[in-house]
TORZAVO-822416 format. One record per residue (C-alpha): x, y, z; residue in one letter. Coordinates in steps of 0.1 Angstrom, whole numbers. Layout:
<rs>
[[X,Y,Z],A]
...
</rs>
This chain:
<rs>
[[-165,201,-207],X]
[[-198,203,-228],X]
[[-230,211,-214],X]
[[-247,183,-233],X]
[[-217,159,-219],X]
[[-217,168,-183],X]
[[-260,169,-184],X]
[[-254,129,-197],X]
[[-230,117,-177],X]
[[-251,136,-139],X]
[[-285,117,-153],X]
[[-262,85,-159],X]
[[-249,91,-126],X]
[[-286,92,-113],X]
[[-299,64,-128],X]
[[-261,42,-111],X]
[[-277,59,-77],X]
[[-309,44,-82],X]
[[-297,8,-89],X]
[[-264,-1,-66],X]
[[-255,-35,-68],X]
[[-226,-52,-41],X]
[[-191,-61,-50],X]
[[-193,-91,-77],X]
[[-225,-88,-78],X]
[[-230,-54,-104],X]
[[-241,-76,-134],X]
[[-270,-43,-142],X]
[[-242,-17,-137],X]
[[-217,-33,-157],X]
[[-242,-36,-187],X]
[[-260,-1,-183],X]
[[-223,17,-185],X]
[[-216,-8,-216],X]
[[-250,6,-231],X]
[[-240,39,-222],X]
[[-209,40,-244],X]
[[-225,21,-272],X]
[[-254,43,-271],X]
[[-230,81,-271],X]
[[-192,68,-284],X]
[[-175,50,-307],X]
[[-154,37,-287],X]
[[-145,-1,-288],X]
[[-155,-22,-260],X]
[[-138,-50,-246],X]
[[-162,-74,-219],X]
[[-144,-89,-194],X]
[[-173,-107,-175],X]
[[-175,-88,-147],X]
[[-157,-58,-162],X]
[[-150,-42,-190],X]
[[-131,-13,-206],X]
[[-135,6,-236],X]
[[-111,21,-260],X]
[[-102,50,-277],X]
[[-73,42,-308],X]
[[-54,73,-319],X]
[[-42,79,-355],X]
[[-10,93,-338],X]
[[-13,69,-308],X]
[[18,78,-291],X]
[[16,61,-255],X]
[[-12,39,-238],X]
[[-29,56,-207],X]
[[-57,44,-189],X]
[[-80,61,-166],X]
[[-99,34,-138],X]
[[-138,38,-122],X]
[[-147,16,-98],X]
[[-190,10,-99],X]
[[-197,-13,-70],X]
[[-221,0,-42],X]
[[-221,-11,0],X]
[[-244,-27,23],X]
[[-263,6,37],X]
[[-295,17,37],X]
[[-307,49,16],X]
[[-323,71,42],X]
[[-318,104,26],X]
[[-348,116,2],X]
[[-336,114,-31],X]
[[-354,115,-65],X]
[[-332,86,-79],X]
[[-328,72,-41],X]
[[-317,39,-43],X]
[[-343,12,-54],X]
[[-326,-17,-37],X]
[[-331,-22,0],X]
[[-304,-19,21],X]
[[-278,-10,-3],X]
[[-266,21,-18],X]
[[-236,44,-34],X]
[[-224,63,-2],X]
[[-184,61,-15],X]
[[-195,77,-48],X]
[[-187,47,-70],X]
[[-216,63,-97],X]
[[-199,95,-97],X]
[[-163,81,-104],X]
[[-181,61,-136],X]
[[-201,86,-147],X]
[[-173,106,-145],X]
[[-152,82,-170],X]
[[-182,79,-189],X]
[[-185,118,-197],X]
[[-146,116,-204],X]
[[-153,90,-230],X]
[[-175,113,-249],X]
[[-152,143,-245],X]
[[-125,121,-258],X]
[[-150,104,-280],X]
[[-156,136,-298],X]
[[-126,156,-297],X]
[[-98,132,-299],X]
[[-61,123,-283],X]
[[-24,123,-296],X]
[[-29,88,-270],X]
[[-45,55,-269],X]
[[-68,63,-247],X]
[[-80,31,-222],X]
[[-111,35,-200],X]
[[-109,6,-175],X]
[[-147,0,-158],X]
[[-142,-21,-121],X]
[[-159,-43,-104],X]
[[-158,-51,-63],X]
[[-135,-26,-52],X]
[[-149,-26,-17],X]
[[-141,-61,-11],X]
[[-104,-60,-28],X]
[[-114,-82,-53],X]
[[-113,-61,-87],X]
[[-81,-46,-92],X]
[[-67,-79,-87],X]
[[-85,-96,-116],X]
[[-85,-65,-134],X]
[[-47,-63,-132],X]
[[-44,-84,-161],X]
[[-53,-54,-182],X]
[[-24,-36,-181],X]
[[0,-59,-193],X]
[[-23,-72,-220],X]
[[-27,-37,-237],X]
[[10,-22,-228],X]
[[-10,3,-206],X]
[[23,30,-201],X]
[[2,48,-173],X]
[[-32,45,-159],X]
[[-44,74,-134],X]
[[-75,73,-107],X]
[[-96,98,-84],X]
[[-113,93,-57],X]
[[-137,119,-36],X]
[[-129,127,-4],X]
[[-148,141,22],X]
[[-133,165,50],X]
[[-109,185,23],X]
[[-121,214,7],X]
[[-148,209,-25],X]
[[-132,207,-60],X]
[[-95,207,-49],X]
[[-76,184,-60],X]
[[-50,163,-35],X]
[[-19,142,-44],X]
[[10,125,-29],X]
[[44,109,-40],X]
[[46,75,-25],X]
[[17,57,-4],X]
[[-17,73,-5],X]
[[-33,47,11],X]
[[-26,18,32],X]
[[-22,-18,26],X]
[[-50,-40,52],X]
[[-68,-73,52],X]
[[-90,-92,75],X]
[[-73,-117,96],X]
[[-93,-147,114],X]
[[-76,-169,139],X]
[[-98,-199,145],X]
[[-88,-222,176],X]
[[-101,-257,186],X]
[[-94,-275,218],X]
[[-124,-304,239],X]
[[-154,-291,256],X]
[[-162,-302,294],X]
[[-185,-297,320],X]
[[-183,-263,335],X]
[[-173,-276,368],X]
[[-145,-294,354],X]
[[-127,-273,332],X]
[[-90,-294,335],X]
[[-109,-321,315],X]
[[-113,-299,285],X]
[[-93,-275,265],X]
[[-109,-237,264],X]
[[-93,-213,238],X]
[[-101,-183,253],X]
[[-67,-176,274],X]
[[-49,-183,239],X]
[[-69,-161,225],X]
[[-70,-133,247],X]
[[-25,-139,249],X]
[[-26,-130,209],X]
[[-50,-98,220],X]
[[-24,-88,248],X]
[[6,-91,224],X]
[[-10,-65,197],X]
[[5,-35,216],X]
[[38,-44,209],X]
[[36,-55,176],X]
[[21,-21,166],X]
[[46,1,186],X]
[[57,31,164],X]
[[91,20,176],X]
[[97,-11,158],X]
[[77,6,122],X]
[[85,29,98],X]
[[48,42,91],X]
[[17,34,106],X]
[[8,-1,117],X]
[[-22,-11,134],X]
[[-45,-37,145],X]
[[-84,-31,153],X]
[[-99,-62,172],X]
[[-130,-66,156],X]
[[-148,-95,167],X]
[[-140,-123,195],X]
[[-162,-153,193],X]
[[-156,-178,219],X]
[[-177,-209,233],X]
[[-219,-197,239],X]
[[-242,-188,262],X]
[[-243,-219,281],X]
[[-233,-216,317],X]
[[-226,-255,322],X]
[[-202,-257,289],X]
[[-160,-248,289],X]
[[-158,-234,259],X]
[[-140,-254,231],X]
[[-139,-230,200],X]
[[-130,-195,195],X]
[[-125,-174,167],X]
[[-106,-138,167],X]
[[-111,-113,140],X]
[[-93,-85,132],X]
[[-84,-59,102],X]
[[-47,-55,100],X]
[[-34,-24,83],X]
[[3,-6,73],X]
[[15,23,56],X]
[[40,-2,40],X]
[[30,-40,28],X]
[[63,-54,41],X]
[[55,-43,76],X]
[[23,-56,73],X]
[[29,-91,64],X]
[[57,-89,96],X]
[[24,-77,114],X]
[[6,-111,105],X]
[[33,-134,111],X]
[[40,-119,146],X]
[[1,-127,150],X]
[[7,-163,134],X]
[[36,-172,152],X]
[[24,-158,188],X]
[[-11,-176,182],X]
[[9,-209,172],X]
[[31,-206,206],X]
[[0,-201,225],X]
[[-18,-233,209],X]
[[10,-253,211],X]
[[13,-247,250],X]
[[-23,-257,254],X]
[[-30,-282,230],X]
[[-54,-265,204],X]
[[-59,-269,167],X]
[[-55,-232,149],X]
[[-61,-219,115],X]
[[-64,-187,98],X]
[[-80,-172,69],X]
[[-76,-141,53],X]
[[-102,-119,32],X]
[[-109,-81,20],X]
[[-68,-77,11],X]
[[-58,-47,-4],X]
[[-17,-38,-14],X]
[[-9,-5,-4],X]
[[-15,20,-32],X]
[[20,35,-39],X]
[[19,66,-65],X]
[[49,75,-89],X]
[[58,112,-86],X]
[[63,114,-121],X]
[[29,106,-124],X]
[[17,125,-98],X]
[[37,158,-112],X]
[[17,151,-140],X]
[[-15,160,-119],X]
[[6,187,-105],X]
[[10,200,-141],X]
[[-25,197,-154],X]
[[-41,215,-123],X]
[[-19,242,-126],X]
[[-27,247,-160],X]
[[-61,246,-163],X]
[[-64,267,-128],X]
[[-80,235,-102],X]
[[-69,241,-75],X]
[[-45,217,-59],X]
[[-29,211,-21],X]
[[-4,184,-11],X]
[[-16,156,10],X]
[[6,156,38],X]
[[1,121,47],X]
[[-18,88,35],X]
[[-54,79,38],X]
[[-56,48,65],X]
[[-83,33,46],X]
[[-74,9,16],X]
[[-81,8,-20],X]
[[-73,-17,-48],X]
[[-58,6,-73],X]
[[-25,1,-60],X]
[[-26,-32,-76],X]
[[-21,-16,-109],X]
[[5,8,-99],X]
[[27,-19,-90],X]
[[28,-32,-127],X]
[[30,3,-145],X]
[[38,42,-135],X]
[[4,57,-122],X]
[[-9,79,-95],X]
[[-47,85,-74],X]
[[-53,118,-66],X]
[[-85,131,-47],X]
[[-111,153,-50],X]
[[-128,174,-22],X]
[[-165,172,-12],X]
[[-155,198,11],X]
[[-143,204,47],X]
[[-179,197,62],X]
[[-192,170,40],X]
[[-208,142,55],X]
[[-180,113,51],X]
[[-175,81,29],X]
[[-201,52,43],X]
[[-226,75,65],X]
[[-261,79,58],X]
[[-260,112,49],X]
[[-235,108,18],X]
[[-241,116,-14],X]
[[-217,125,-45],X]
[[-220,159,-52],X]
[[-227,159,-92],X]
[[-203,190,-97],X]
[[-171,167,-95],X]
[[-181,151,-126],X]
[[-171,182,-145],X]
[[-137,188,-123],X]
[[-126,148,-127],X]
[[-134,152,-163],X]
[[-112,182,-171],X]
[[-84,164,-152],X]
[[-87,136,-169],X]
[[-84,147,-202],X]
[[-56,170,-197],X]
[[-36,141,-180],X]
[[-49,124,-214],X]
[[-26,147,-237],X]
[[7,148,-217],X]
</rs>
């Protein structure tokens, strides 16, 4: 990569650091990475509203193959001293969104400059945190006959600069799942006049073990009770309303939709014995993101060439990511890059993206361009 490239794309990294903005919400990101481009490429850019993508048109143009940055940031507090520490009060990039668009960003100028036997297509996403961006950005695949499209993400806990891929899931499908229950409030001393939700409730809670039992999956399923809300603090009141939460999650998407149903069905039995209303409502869904192996070869091949070094990952990550929405319409694979064995993790205070992946994404990138 070029000195004067990689030197852009770590101070347009910095200056991402300094102004994190939440899922749906990046309307400054969005237009400071379109400035970017405009400002350094050529490239032709096509906005989206709350994307974009830019494009590189070769004069052999052989295949189309996109490359994907997500730029939104989470609700955390910057605590660590930083010279381009977050301006905005209790938010901030701790899961390295500004790296992986800087990163695309200091591809564009490589490619930009140097040129591609492809059409090269630089896809810029919104609200990957909450699930929401991949599936409005999906739409760009078949709209420009993307053939492949290719992702990273960094990873702490592996070692620093190696890259890590997988054939098949990389990471797990999940959503939130609320169960909201309704039955009659009564005096505290007369609880048979009223209807209380919480022995519904805490029926669907006991029947989790089972439905998770590594003897009725194929892969990992779980359920993590997050939150049970029922009645208030008010000693002369039987409860009436209740509401469970919890984050479902599977290595495969058909054994987590036979996750929720067993919750739906068990939570519908259990109102139905004691006369309660019920509903549910689902948010933060993510698909399970499935790689190609001929994509993922294709990583295989470009590391080996160019000497990064690689390891398999022996397993998928548990937590999600929306990119799997994309490979479910075209080939593609997400590979990982190591912050190294000790680095503080994803979403902890003491995160920060270490500004010498740019250079390692970039050089994967562009020989995963030319194949």
């Amino acid at each position: 990569m070029e000195k004067k490239n990689l030197e852009l794309a770590i101070q347009l990294r910095h200056e991402l650091h300094a102004h994190p903005e939440l899922s749906n919400h990046e309307v400054w990101t969005k237009q400071h990475l379109i400035d970017f481009l405009k400002a350094y490429t050529n490239l032709e850019i096509v906005d989206r509203g709350r994307w974009f993508y830019a494009i590189y048109y070769s004069k052999v143009g052989r295949r189309n193959i996109a490359f994907r940055a997500d730029f939104d940031a989470i609700p955390i507090e910057e605590t660590i001293d930083l010279t381009y520490g977050s301006q905005c009060p209790g938010v901030s990039h701790k899961c390295g969104h500004d790296g992986h668009s800087a990163t695309l960003c200091g591809f564009a100028l490589e490619i930009d400059q140097k040129g591609c036997d492809n059409n090269v297509f630089f896809l810029f996403q919104h609200a990957e945190e909450t699930g929401d961006g991949a599936a409005e950005c999906s739409v760009f695949i078949k709209e420009n006959n993307i053939d492949e499209i290719f992702g990273w993400h960094n990873m702490s806990g592996i070692k620093q600069n190696t890259v890590h891929v997988i054939d098949g899931t990389a990471q797990c499908a999940s959503k939130g799942m609320s169960i909201y229950m309704e039955g009659v409030p009564s005096h505290a001393s007369e609880p048979e006049k009223g209807i209380n939700p919480a022995f519904a409730i805490a029926k669907v809670i006991d029947a989790i073990p089972g439905f998770i039992d590594p003897a009725i999956n194929k892969g990992i399923a779980l359920c993590t009770v997050v939150q049970v809300d029922i009645g208030a603090k008010a000693f002369g009141v039987n409860a009436s309303k209740g509401a469970l939460r919890m984050t479902i999650r599977a290595l495969y998407e058909e054994e987590m939709d036979r996750l929720q149903k067993n919750l739906e069905d068990v939570a519908k039995a259990e109102v139905e014995k004691y006369g309660l209303k019920v509903s549910f409502e689902y948010q933060d869904e993510f698909p399970e993101t499935s790689n190609h192996k001929e994509s993922s070869d294709k990583i295989r091949q470009v590391c080996k060439e160019k000497g990064i070094p690689m390891t398999e990952l022996t397993e998928a990550f548990r937590a999600s990511e929306d990119f799997g929405h994309y490979t479910k319409l075209t080939k593609g694979s997400y590979c990982y890059i190591g912050n190294g064995e000790d680095y503080p993790n994803l979403h902890s205070y003491e995160y920060n993206f270490r500004d010498d992946l740019i250079e390692t994404g970039v050089e994967l990138f562009k020989g995963l361009a030319e194949l």
